[in-house]
C-alpha positions as CSV (number, residue, x, y, z in Angstrom):
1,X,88.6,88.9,-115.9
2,X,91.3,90.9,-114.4
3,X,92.4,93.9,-116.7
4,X,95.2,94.3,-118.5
5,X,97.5,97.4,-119.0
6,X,98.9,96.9,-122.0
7,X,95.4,96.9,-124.4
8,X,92.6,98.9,-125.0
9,X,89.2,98.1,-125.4
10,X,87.8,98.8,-129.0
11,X,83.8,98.6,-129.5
12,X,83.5,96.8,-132.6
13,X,80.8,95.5,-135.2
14,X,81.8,92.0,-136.8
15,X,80.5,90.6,-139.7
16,X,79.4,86.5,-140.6
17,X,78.4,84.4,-143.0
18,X,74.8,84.4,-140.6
19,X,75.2,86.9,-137.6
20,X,76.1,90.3,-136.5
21,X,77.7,90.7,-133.4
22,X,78.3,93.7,-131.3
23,X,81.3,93.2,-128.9
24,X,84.7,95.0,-127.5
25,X,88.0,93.3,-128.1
26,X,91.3,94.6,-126.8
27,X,94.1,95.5,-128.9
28,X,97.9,96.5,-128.1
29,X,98.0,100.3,-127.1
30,X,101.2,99.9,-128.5
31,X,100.6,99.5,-132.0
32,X,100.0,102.3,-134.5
33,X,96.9,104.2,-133.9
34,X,95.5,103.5,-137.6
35,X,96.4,99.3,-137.9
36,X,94.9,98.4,-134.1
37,X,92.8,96.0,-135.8
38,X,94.3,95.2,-138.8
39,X,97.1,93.9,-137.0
40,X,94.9,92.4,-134.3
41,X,93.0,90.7,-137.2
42,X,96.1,90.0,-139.3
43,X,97.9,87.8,-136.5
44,X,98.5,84.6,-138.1
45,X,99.2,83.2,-135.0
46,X,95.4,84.0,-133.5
47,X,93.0,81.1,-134.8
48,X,90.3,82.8,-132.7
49,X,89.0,86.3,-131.6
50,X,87.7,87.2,-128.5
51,X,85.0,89.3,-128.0
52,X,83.8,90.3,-124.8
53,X,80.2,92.1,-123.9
54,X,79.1,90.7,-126.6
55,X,75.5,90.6,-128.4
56,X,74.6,88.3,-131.5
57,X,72.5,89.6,-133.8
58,X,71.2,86.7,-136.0
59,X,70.4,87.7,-139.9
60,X,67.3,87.8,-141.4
61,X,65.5,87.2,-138.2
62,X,64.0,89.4,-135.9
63,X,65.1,88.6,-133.2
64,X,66.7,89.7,-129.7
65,X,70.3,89.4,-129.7
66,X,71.9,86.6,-127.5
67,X,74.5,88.3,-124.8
68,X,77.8,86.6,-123.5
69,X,79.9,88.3,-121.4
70,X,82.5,86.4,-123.4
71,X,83.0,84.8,-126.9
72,X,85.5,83.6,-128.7
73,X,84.8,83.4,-132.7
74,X,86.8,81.3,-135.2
75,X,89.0,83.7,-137.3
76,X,87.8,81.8,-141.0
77,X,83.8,82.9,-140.0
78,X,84.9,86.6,-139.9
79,X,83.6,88.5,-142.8
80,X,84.4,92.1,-141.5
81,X,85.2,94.1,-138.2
82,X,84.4,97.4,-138.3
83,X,84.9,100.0,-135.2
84,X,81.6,100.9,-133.8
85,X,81.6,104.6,-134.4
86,X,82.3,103.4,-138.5
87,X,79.9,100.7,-138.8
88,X,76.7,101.2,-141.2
89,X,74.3,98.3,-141.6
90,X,73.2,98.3,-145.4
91,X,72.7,95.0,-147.1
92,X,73.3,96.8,-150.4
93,X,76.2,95.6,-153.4
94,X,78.9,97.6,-151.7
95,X,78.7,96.0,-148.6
96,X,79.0,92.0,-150.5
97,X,82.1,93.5,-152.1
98,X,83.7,94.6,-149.6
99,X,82.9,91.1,-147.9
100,X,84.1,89.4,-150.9
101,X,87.0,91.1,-151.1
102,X,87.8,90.7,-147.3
103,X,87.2,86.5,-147.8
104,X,89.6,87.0,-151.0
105,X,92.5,88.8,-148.7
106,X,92.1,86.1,-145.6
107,X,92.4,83.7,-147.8
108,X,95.6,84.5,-149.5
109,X,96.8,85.8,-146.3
110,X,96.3,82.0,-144.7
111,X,98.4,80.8,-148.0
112,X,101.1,83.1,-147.5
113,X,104.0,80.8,-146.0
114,X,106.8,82.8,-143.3
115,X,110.0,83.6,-144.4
């Protein structure tokens, strides 16, 4: 994959419905510091984000993770994205609010019509 200039790579933790995946995507360098992945995530023009080194951890299974040097996941399966460095693993209430509440806020993003 030839590099691009203009991003820069983010380790990244992303939450589904039945998997955890370890990965990098590659956001703007020219967007605010703070919103890289909010506005990476927030792009109602991207249907898909695309991962790359990328290691799928399944749930509830212990198992090895499946590696792809590429993968591209479906926007409506994503739960959460968390940067590496801030991602804790805790099944605990917190965490299924805070994936509640991220379902509740895709999905009223997706209902939001431009101006």
């Amino acid at each position: 994959m030839a590099k691009n200039n203009d991003t820069v790579p983010i380790e990244v933790t992303i939450l589904t419905a039945d998997h955890d995946i370890k990965g990098v995507v590659h956001v703007s360098k020219y967007t605010n510091t703070n919103r890289e992945l909010t506005d990476l995530l927030n792009d109602k023009e991207r249907r898909f984000l695309a991962v790359t080194n990328a290691e799928i951890y399944p749930r509830g299974v212990n198992q090895a993770p499946k590696r792809y040097n590429f993968l591209e996941i479906h926007m409506d399966y994503v739960l959460m994205v968390h940067p590496t460095s801030q991602a804790v693993f805790r099944d605990t209430g917190k965490t299924q609010e805070d994936i509640a509440r991220f379902k509740e806020l895709r999905f009223k993003l997706n209902q939001t019509k431009p101006f």
